[in-house]
N, C-alpha and C positions, 0 to 999 in steps of 0.2 A: 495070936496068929494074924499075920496078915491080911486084909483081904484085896488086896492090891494081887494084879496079872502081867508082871509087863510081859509081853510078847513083840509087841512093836517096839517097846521103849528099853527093851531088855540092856541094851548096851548103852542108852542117853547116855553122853558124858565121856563115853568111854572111847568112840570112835571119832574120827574125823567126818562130818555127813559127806563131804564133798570130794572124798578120795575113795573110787572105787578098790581101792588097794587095802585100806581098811576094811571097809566092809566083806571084801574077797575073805581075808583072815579072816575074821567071823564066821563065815559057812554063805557069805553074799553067793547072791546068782547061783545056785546051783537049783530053785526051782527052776528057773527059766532053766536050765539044761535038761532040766525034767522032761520041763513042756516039750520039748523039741524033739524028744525022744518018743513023743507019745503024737496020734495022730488026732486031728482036730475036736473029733468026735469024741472021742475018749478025755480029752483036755474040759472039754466043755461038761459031760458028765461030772470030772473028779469036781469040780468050781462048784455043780446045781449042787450035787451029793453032801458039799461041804456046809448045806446050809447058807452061805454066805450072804447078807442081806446087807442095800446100801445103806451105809452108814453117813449119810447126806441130809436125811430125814425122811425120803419115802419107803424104804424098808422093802423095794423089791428084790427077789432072788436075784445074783448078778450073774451067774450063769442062762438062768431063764432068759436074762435081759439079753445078753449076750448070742442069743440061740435065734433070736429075730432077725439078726444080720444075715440078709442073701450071702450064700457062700459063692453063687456065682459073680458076683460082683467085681468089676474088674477095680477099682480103686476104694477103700476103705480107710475108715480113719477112727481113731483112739486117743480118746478129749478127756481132760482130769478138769476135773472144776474145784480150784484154790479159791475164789472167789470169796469166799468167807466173810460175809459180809452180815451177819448174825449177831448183831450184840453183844458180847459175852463171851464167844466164841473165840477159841485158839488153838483148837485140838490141832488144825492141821498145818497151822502153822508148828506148833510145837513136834510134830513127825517128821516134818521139812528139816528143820532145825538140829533135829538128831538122829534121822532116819531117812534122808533124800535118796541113797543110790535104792531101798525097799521101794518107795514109788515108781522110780524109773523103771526096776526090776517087775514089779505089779504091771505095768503099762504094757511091759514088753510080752509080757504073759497073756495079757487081753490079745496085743496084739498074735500072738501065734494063734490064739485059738479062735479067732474071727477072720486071718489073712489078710492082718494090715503090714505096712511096715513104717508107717507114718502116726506119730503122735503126738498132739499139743495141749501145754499145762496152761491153764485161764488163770492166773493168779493176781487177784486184787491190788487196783493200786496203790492204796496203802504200804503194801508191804518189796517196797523195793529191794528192801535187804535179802528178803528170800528169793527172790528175782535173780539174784546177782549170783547166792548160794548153789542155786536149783543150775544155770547154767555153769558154774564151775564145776557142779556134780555129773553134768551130762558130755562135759570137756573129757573128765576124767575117766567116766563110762565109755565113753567112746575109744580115747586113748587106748585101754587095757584090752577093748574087745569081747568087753562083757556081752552089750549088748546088741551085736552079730550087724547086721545091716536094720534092724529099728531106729529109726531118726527121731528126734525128741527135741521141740521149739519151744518157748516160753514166749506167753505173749500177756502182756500187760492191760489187765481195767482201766479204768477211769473214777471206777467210784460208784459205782451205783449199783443197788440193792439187788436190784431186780437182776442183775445178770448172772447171779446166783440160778436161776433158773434156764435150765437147760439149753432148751431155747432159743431165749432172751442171750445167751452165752457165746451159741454158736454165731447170732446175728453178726455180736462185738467184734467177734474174730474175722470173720466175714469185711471186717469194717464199715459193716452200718449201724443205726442208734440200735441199743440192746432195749429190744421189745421182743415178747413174746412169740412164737409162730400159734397158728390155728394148728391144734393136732383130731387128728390124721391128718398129713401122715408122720410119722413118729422117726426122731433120728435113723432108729437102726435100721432104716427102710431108707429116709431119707434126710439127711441129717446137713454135715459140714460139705457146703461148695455141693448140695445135692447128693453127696455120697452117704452112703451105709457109714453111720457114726456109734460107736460107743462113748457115753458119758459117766463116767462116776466119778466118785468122790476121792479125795485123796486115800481116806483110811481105808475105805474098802482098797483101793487097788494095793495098797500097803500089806494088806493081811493075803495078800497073794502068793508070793514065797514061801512062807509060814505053810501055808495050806498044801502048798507043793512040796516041801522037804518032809513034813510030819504028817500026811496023807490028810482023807477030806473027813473019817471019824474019827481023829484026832481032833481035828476043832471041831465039827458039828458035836466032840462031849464038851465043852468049854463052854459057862452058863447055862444059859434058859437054852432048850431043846428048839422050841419055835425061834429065837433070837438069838443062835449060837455066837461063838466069841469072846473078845472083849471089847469094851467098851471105852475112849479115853472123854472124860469128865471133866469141865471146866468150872470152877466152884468160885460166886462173885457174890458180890451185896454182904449182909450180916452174920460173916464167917470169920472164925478166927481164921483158918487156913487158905488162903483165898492163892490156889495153886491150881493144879494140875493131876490127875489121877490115872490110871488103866487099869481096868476092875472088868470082872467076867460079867457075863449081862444079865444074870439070876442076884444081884447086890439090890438089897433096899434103897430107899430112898433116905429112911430113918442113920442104914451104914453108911452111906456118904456123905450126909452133914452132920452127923453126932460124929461115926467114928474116924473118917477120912478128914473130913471137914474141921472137926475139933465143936463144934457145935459153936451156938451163939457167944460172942462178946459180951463183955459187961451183965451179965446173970442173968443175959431179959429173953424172953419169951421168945416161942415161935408163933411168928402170923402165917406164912404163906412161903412156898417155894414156887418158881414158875420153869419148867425145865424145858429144853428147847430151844432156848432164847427166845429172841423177842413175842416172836408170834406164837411161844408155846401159852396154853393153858396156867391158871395159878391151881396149885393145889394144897387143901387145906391140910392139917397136922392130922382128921382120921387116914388119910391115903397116904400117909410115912411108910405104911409098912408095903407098900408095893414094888415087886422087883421093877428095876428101870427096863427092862426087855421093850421091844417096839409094842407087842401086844396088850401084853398088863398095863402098860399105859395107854395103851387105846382101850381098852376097857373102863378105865375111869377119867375117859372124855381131855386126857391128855396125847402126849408125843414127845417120844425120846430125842426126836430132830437132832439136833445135832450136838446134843449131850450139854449143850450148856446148862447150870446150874444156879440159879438165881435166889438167894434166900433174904426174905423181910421178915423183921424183929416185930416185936407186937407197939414200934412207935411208927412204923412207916404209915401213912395217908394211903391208904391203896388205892382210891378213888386218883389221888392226884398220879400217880405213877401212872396207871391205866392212861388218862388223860396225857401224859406225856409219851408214851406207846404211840398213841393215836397218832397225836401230831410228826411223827416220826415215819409212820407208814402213808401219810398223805403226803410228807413232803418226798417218802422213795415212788410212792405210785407213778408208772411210764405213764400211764392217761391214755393208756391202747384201748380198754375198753370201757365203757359206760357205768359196770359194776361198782368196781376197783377205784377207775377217776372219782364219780360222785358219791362213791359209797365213803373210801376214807375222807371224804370234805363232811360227809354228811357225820360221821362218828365224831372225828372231831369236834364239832360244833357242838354235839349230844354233849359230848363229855367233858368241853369247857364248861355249858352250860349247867352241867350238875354239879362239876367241880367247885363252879364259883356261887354254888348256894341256890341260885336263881332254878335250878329244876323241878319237876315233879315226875310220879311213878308215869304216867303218860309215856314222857322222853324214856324211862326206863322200857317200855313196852315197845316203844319205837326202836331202840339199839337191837332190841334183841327180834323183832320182826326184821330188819336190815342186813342185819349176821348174815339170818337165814338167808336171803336174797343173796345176798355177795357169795357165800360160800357155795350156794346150786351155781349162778350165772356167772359168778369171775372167770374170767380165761386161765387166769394160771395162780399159782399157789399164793402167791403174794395177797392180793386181792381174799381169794380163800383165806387166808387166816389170817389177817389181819384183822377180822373183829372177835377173833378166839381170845382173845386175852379181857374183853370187854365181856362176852358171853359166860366165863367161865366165872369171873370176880363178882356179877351178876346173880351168878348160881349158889356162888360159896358165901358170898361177904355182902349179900344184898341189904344186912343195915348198915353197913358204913355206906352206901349210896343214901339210905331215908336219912341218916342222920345230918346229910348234906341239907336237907329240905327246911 
């Protein structure tokens, strides 16, 4: 049996993303006709009710989130963050690619139930192509009259890590450098151009329709009960199957690299998965058997973040990978705050220095006194967990560090 869920991906392949006329055949937009039917309050109820958690990596309810937007507000606005700037990461490139008019349809559904009718997608500059995709598909949404008078812009990155964070997101769009804001106060108060903002992720606003055609205990039974839905998977490093998945959010860790995955290449061992991407946590082979859900992973000091899926063989250096983490998160740090600037210069330095033999447990004690520091005092997520992949390798694998010595 299976244990693959498409719900998003149900038609990949099958449909055109970029013609809302496909997707109409399908059963498209008929939540948003839902939503329209239903008055804001009740909209926003079906969203909390469904369970629906962002699927971006902070795991808040998106209805909750949603419920903060002053409803007196005279202009509001509803912001997708493509930005996907995660390592590893493709999930939402890969929904774009086979599933664009669901996003747009997801968007337009926020927007009814906040009283927007203004919506723009932040999509990373890397990915031109889906730039190009995303506005054909919103040509063609328009065209058909799907999506009523919701207007829906693309606007392009530049590259930088950090604009992945909320933020830092709305600054770019704004057209200033993408740094961080001090919060409070928070988007949905005061967010894009000052206005009441919603920001989520692609997949989340994607499982939007879904949740409106097949009601909201229809998905909150789909997986884990605290982390209903599904989950799309991106599976890299020492896999034979190094693709793409949608799996319910109750799936082990052990069922997506043995059975999704196909397990390791060439007969050899497992050392370590780090899930999350970059800034996730590594986790040893006793914690295989933990479902991927947002919670169960934060219960053994990880994060489902944004599903990517990382696996080392038992040849990888995990010292030196960690050490090249590092160097990766000081070269994305904006240097807005004090934390973040000198904290990844300072891991860096820790983790060439034990990398290239020259350390002692001292330097060890010092990484992990620093963590600490960065993760209370960083301003924004970046900063926060960029020394989680140091702290956790620390935890798990701390003689491949003494054997550096």
């Amino acid at each position: 049996m299976s244990k693959q869920r498409p719900v998003l991906l149900e038609y990949a392949g099958k449909i055109d993303p970029a013609k809302a006329a496909d997707y109409i055949a399908v059963g498209g937009y008929q939540g948003l006709e839902k939503a329209r039917q239903m008055d804001r309050k009740a909209l926003l109820q079906e969203v909390k009710d469904s369970g629906l958690r962002g699927r971006g990596g902070a795991g808040f309810n998106a209805g909750m989130k949603w419920s903060f937007v002053p409803q007196d507000a005279r202009v509001k606005y509803v912001v997708c963050n493509l930005d996907e700037g995660e390592p590893g990461t493709y999930k939402d490139r890969v929904i774009c690619e086979n599933n664009a008019q669901a996003l747009l349809e997801g968007m337009a559904i926020c927007g009814q139930a906040i009283g927007s009718n203004q919506g723009y997608i932040y999509c990373r500059g890397e990915y031109p192509f889906v730039v190009e995709l995303l506005r054909q598909a919103i040509a063609s949404a328009k065209e058909s009259g799907a999506l009523g008078d919701f207007a829906i812009e693309v606007r392009m990155g530049a590259g930088a890590y950090v604009c992945g964070e909320e933020t830092a997101l709305i600054e770019s769009i704004e057209g200033h450098r993408g740094e961080p804001r001090f919060k409070p106060p928070f988007p949905g108060v005061e967010g894009l151009w000052k206005a009441p903002t919603v920001v989520n992720n692609v997949e989340t606003f994607a499982c939007l329709p879904y949740i409106l055609v097949n009601g909201a205990a229809w998905f909150a039974g789909i997986g884990a009960p605290q982390y209903p839905g599904t989950k799309i998977v991106t599976l890299t490093g020492d896999i034979n199957n190094r693709t793409f998945f949608e799996v319910p959010t109750d799936i082990t860790l052990r069922e997506v690299i043995y059975d999704l995955g196909g397990g390791i290449p060439g007969g050899k061992k497992f050392k370590a998965v780090q899930v999350g991407g970059t800034s996730g946590a590594f986790i040893p082979e006793e914690n295989l058997d933990t479902p991927i859900d947002f919670d169960s992973m934060g219960a053994i000091g990880a994060a489902l973040g944004s599903g990517a899926v990382l696996v080392l063989d038992e040849t990888r250096d995990i010292v030196d990978v960690v050490a090249r983490i590092s160097k990766f998160f000081e070269h994305e740090s904006c240097g807005k705050c004090n934390p973040c600037r000198e904290g990844t210069f300072r891991c860096r330095e820790l983790m060439d220095k034990l990398n290239s033999g020259k350390g002692n447990e001292a330097d060890i004690d010092k990484l992990l006194l620093l963590a600490r520091v960065m993760q209370k005092a960083a301003l924004c997520g970046l900063g926060q967990a960029a020394p989680i992949p140091i702290e956790s390798t620390i935890k798990h694998f701390r003689p491949a560090y003494l054997q550096k010595m």
